[in-house]
KOLDO-243734 format. One record per residue (C-alpha): residue number from 1; x, y, z. Coordinates in Angstrom, 1 decimal. Layout:
# KOLDO-243734
<rec resi="NUM" xx="X" yy="Y" zz="Z"/>
...
END
This chain:
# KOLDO-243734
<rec resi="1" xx="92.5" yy="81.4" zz="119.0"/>
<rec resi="2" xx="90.7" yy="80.4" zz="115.9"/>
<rec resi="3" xx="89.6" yy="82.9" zz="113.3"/>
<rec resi="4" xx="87.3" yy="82.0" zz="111.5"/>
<rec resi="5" xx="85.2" yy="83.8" zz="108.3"/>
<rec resi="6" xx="81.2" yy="84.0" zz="109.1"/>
<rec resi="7" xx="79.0" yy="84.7" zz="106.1"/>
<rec resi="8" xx="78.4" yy="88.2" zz="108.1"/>
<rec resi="9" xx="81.9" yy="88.8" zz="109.2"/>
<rec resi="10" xx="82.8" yy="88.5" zz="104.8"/>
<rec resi="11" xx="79.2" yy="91.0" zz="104.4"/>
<rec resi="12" xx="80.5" yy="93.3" zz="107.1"/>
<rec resi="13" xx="83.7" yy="93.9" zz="105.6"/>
<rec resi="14" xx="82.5" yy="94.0" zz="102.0"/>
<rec resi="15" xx="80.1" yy="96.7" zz="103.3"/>
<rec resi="16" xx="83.3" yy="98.8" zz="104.6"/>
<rec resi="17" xx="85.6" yy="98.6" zz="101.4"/>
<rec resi="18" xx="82.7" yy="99.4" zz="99.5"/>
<rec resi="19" xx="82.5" yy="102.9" zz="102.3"/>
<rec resi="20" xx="86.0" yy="103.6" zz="101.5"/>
<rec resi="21" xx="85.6" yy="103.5" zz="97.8"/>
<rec resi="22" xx="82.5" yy="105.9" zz="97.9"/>
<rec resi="23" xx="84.6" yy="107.9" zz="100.7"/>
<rec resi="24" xx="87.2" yy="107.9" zz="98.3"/>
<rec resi="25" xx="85.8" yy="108.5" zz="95.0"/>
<rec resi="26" xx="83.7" yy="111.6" zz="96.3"/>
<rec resi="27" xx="86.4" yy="112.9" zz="97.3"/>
<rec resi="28" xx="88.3" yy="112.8" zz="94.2"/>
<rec resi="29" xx="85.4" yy="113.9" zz="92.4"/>
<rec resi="30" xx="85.1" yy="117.1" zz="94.6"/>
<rec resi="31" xx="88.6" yy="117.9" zz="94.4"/>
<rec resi="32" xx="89.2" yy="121.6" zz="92.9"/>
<rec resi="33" xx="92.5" yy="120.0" zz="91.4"/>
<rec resi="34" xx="90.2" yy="118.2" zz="89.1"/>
<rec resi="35" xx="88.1" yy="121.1" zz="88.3"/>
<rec resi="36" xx="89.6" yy="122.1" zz="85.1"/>
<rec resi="37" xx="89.5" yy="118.4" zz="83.5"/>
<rec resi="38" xx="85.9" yy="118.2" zz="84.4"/>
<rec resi="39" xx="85.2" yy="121.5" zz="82.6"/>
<rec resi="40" xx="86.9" yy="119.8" zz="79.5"/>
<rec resi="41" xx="85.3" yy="116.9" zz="79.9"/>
<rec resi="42" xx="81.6" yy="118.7" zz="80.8"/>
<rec resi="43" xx="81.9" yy="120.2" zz="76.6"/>
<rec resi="44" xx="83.0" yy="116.8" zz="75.2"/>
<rec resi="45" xx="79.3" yy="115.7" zz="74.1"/>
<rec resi="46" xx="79.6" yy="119.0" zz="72.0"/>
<rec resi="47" xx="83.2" yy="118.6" zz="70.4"/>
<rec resi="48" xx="81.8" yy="116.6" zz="67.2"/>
<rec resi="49" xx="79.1" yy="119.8" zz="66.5"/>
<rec resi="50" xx="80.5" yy="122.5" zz="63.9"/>
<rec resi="51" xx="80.8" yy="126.0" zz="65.5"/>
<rec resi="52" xx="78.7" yy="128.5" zz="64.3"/>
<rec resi="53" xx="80.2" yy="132.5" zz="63.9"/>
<rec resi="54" xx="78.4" yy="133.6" zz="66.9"/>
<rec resi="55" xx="79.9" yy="130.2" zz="69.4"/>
<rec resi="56" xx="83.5" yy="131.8" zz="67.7"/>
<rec resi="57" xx="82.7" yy="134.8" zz="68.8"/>
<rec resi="58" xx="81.8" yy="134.0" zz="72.5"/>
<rec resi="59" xx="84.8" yy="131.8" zz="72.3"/>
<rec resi="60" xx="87.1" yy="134.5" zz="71.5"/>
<rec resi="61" xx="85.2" yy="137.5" zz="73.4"/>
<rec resi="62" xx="84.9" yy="139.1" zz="70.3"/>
<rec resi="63" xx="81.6" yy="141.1" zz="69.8"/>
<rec resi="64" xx="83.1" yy="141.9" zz="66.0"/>
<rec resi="65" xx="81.2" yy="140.0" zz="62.8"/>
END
């Protein structure tokens, strides 16, 4: 038996590794261990900005001036 590579046979299963990567990477993605490095990562456009007294307070849970 000869096996031989068809130009749709190389589509086909470039079509299914592609799958499993989506498969894959949604699942990592929605993983709740993740959750907390995505909330990091969600603030870092902010990070560069100066706080202001009243983003300290929220911070903190601090009503006080």
């Amino acid at each position: 038996m000869v096996f031989e590579l068809s130009t749709g046979m190389i589509r086909g299963l470039g079509t299914v590794v592609v799958f499993v990567a989506f498969i894959g990477l949604t699942l990592w993605v929605f993983s709740s261990k993740r959750s907390p490095e995505f909330a990091e990562a969600r603030l870092l456009p902010f990070a560069d900005e100066p706080q202001t007294d009243n983003q300290k307070n929220a911070a903190t849970g601090s009503t006080r001036p």
